[in-house]
Phi, psi and omega in degrees: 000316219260327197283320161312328195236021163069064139278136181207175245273349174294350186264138179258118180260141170240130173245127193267095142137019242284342171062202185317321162114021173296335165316295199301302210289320175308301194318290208293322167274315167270348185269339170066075179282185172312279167221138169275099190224143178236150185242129174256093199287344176280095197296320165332289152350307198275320195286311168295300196315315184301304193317285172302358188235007208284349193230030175234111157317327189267019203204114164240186160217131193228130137333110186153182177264156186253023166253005147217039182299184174217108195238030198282333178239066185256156176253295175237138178246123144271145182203107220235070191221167177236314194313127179292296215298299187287347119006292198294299167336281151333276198302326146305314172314308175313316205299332183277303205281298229277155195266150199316132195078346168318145173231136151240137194238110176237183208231145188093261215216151181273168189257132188076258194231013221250164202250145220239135193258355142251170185190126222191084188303125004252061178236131160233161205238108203245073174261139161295138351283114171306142162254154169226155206253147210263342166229171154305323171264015151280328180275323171304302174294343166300298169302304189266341209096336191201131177315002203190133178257146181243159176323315190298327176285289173330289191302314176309289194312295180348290186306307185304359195262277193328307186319311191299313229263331163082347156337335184295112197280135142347283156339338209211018181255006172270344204284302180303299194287307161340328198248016169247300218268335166292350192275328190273327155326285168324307191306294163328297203288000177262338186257021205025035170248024177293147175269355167272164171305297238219195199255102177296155200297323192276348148294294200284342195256021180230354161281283174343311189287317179322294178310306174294327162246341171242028180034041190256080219241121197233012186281008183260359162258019158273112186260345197246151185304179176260157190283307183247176147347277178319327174256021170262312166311317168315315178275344148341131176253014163258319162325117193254104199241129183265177151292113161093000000 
């Protein structure tokens, strides 16, 4: 991630949202940026990251939100949110504060609408002056390669996420990856870039499984009405589904 976006030791890294501060601590001891700072609103949270970090000169930690941090002098930003509200926020803030060459590095998806000038999946790379992409499916093919995601794509992105991120136990990554590649799947399809019409049989039958063996009922994340027959049964919460 860090290697994706040229951190090097000239760089001021700031990480938004910073949890415990393992970033923070890589950035300032193995890349030895300039300074390393992460801002946390959790205090607790801020308080292990100062612990961990208390004995790299080049490592601060700040207490706070980070919609009202002052990030005018980062060089590189991690920025690990989902949230729209804060999404939206942020991504005014970069376009304002932050200086020409800033690289922002986010996981998943790029941020807001903005089009990614590197790209090592599921890490992207974002430099002022930003670009931004004129639809959701430009930006996809921008992401992925391809206007439009399939189930067969879902599941793949899914694995490479795990893969990258490497957290997973063994025991538990088909597990994992079936309940990532539906989340990204459902997502595609609210946002109309699924590349089926409809609900493909390999969709309806691990939404089935979810629901039936892990009790996991994922039809309240479908935000867009249904076309068909099939996803109106799919999302049913009386559908009775077997395994395999």
């Amino acid at each position: 991630m860090f290697k994706l976006a040229g951190l090097k030791k000239s760089d001021t890294f700031f990480h938004l949202g910073c949890g415990q501060g393992w970033a923070v601590a890589l950035a300032a001891r193995k890349f030895g940026v300039k300074k390393a700072v992460g801002i946390e609103i959790d205090e607790k949270a801020a308080a292990k990251a100062r612990r961990k970090t208390a004995r790299l000169k080049n490592a601060e930690i700040v207490a706070g939100d980070i919609r009202d941090a002052d990030i005018s002098g980062a060089t590189v930003v991690l920025f690990w949110f989902s949230d729209p509200g804060i999404v939206d926020a942020m991504v005014k803030k970069f376009r304002k504060e932050l200086k020409e060459g800033a690289r922002v590095i986010t996981i998943w998806s790029p941020p807001g609408m903005m089009l990614p000038q590197k790209v090592d999946f599921p890490f992207f790379v974002c430099t002022k002056p930003f670009k931004y992409a004129a639809s959701v499916r430009q930006q996809i093919k921008a992401v992925y390669g391809n206007k439009c995601i399939d189930f067969t794509a879902a599941w793949l992105l899914a694995e490479r996420y795990i893969d990258a991120l490497g957290v997973v136990p063994g025991q538990y990554r088909r597990f994992v990856n079936m309940l990532q590649s539906m989340v990204i799947w459902i997502n595609a399809w609210n946002m109309g870039v699924t590349c089926e019409d409809g609900v493909p049989p390999p969709v309806n039958a691990y939404l089935g499984i979810l629901r039936e063996f892990f009790g996991i009922d994922m039809k309240d994340l479908f935000t867009r009405e249904p076309k068909d027959e099939s996803m109106t049964t799919m999302v049913s919460p009386n559908d009775k589904m077997g395994c395999c």
